[in-house]
Structure formats: structure tokens, C-alpha cells
N, C-alpha and C positions, 0 to 999 in steps of 0.2 A: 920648698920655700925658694924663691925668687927675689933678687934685689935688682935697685941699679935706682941711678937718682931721677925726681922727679920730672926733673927739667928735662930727661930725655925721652929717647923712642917716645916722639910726639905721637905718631901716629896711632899710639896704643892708649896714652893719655892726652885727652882732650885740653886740658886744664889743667892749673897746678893744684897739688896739694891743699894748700893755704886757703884756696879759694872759697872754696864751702864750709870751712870750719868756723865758725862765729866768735872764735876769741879773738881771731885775724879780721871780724868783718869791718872793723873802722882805718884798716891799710889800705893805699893807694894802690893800682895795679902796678905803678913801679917795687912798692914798697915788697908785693905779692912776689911777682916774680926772685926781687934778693931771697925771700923767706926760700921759692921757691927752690934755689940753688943750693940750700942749706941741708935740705931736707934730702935721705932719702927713702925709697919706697920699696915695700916688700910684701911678696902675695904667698898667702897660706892658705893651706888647703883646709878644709873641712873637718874637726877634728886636733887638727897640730897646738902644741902649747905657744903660746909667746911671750907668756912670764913663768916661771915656778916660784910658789910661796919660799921665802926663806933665803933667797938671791939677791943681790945687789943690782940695780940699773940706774944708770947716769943720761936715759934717755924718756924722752915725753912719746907716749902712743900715740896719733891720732888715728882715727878708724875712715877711711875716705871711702870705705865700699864693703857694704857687708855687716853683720853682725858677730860678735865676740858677747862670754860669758862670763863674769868675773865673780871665783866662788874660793871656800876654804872648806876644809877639812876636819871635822869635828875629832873629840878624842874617840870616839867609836867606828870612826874610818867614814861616816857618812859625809855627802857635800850638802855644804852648804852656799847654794847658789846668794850673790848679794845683790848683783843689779846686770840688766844684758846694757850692754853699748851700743849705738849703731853711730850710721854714719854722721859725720863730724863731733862725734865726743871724745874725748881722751882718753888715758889714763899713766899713771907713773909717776905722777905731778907730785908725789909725795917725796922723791929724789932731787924735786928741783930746790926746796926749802931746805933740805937734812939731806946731806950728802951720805951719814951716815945710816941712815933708816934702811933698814931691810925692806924687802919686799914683803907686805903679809897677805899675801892671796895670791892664786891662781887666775892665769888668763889663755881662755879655750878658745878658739874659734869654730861658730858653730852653724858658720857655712864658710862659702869659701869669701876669703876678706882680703881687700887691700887694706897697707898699714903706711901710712907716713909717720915717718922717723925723725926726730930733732934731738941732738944731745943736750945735755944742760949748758952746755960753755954755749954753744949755736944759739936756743933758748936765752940764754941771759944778756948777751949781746942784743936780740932782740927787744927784750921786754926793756934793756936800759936806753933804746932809740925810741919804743911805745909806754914808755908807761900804763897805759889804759889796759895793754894787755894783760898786766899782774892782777888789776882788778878785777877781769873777767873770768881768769883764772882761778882765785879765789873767791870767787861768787859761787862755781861752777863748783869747786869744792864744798865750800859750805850747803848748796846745794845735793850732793851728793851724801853728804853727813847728816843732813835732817831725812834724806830716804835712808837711811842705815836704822838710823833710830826709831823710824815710823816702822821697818822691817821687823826688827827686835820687839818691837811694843806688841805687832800684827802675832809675831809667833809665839811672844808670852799668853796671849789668849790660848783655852784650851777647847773654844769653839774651832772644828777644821771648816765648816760653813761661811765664818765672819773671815778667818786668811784666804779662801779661795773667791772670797765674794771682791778682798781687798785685790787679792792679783788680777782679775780681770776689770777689774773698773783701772788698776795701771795700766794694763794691756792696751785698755782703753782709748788713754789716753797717749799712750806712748807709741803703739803700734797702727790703732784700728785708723780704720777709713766708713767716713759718713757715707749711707745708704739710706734708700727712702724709710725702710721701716726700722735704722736702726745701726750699728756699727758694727763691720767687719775686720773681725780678726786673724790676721795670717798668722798663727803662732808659731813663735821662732825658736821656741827649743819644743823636747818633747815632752809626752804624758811622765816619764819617768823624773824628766830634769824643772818639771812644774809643781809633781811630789816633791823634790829637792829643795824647787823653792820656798814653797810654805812648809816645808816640814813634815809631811803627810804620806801615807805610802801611796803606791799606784792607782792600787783598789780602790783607795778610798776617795781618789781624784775622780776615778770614773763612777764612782756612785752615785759623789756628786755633782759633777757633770750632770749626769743623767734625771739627778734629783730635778736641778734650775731648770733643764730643759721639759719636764714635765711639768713643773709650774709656768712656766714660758715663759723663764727668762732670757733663755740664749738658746741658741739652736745649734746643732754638730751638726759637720759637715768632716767624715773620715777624721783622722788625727791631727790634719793640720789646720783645717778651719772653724773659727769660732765664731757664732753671729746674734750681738743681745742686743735683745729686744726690749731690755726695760731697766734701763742702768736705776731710774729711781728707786723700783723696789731694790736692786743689788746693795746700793748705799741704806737700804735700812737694815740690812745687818749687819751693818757697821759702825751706827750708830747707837 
């Protein structure tokens, strides 16, 4: 793990922190750069934790490069993946309202990520010069808590077809890139931590996998590419 503030060793960062992350997009480039100074920055490698469920942080994550995992731990020791991050979304933000809240999840990083850092005093300073930004904030959560719920409701189902049909139309959306016959997906964690996510074992990802893709609905490409070919059928097993 590597630190040091954002405003420095320009030549390694183009741009500050602040810049890409959408809670900050209604600051001025003055206003960017203060944020800038506030904040600092820390790269991890592949793998390394950045929160342990169960801990205390007084600080806001943003993700400026890279993907992170954020999951808990079942009473039978299995994870339970909740949502992946990429660049420019947060996390921590439940420290800045309740100082007192523990941390209740795990945060992986599951390649290698930069992380801008703001503590809550830095943070509150800010949002009482923006107001706007509390707002965005709390979208952004409320947001995040209607995907928890839609997660919960996807894994109450006892079809593992309708949650895997659900995580790739997110994938979808969150990850893929428009192609002529269809959207391409670089999948960011693996076959093991996609079982994770919908609650399913390995096997039974690659079965059905292999299932959609004999109907044609997506096509493999080795373990990290995904490419569907027909998201409308996928959303009718979901409805």
C-alpha cells in the first residue's frame, strides 16, 4: 500500500482526485483543487483489504482507479458479495452521519485500485461550503440501499436461473460496452466470487452459463468475458 497526497507527484497523477467523482461535479476548478489538498491518496494492490467488517473509520473512500468488492460474511463463514465499486463511487459514508456506527462489511480490492481519502472533519467542512454535496451523497446512498434490497429480494428467490439472469443484465448495465450485436462484458471478479454473489456454487454458475449460452443468450469468451446477445429474453426470467 502506497500513500501521499493527491495534489502531489503531478506527474504520476494527471488530475485531482475530486475531479471525476460526481458528488464534487457541481465545484469549480478552484473549489477542486481545495478538495484536492484535503484529500489523500493510496494504491492497493490486488487482493489487499481496505476496510474489515467490525472496525471503526472516520474516513470517506473514493475509488478514482480500479475496482473494489464490498461483501460480509455469513454465519457459515460463506461471503456474501453486496455490490462491486468502480471508479468514482464511494464508500464509508455511513461514518460521516454516525460517528458512532461500526463498519458492517468488508472492502477487497479486486485489482489493483487507487483510493482517495477524505476524513469526516475534511468532509464536513466541505459539504457545509456545498451543501449540494450532502444531497448527492444521500441520493447515492439511498441509491445503494434500493440495490441491497433488490439483492435480498433476487436471493430470496429459489430459481438460481432468475439471480444469475439478474446479475448479468447489472453487469450489463454497470460494466458492459455496446457492440454491434450486443454488450460486452469484462467481468470483474471471478466464476467463484459471481457464485458469491447470487448465492450459488461454482458448478452451478457454469452450468448455467453454458445453459444461456446454448440458448444464445450470451456467449463465453475464457473466464473473463461475457457477451449477450439478447438481454430481452434474460429480463424474462425475471419477470
Amino acid at each position: 500500500m502506497k500513500e501521499h497526497n493527491c495534489n502531489h507527484d503531478t506527474h504520476k497523477i494527471k488530475e485531482p482526485c475530486p475531479k471525476n467523482v460526481p458528488i464534487f461535479g457541481g465545484l469549480s476548478n478552484e473549489e477542486i483543487l481545495k478538495v484536492s489538498k484535503m484529500t489523500r491518496h493510496i494504491q492497493y494492490k490486488k487482493g489487499q483489504m481496505l476496510l474489515h467488517e467490525g472496525e471503526k473509520s472516520d474516513k470517506l473512500f473514493i475509488v478514482r482507479k480500479g475496482q473494489v468488492k464490498v461483501s460480509k460474511f455469513t454465519m457459515n463463514g460463506k461471503e456474501q458479495i453486496l455490490y462491486i465499486l468502480t471508479s468514482g463511487e464511494f464508500f464509508g459514508e455511513l461514518h460521516l452521519f454516525n460517528s458512532d456506527e461500526f463498519n458492517n462489511f468488508s472492502v477487497y480490492a479486486i485489482e489493483d485500485t487507487e483510493i482517495c481519502l477524505l476524513t469526516k472533519n475534511d468532509l464536513d467542512y466541505i459539504m457545509k461550503e456545498n451543501p449540494e454535496i450532502s444531497l448527492k451523497i444521500l441520493k447515492a446512498v439511498i441509491k445503494r440501499l434500493a440495490h441491497t434490497e433488490n439483492l435480498a429480494q433476487t436471493l430470496a428467490t429459489k430459481d438460481p436461473e432468475v439471480r444469475i439472469a439478474h446479475l448479468i443484465l447489472e453487469f450489463c448495465q454497470k460494466f458492459g460496452k455496446e457492440k454491434d450485436e450486443g454488450i460486452l462484458i469484462e467481468l470483474p471478479i471471478t466464476r467463484e466470487e459471481v457464485a458469491s454473489y447470487v448465492g450459488v456454487t461454482r458448478e452451478r454458475i457454469s452450468r448455467k452459463f453454458s445453459k444461456f449460452e446454448n440458448l444464445g443468450l450470451i456467449s463465453l469468451s475464457g473466464n473473463k468475458q461475457l457477451f449477450v446477445r439478447n438481454q430481452l429474453a434474460l429480463r424474462e426470467y425475471i419477470q
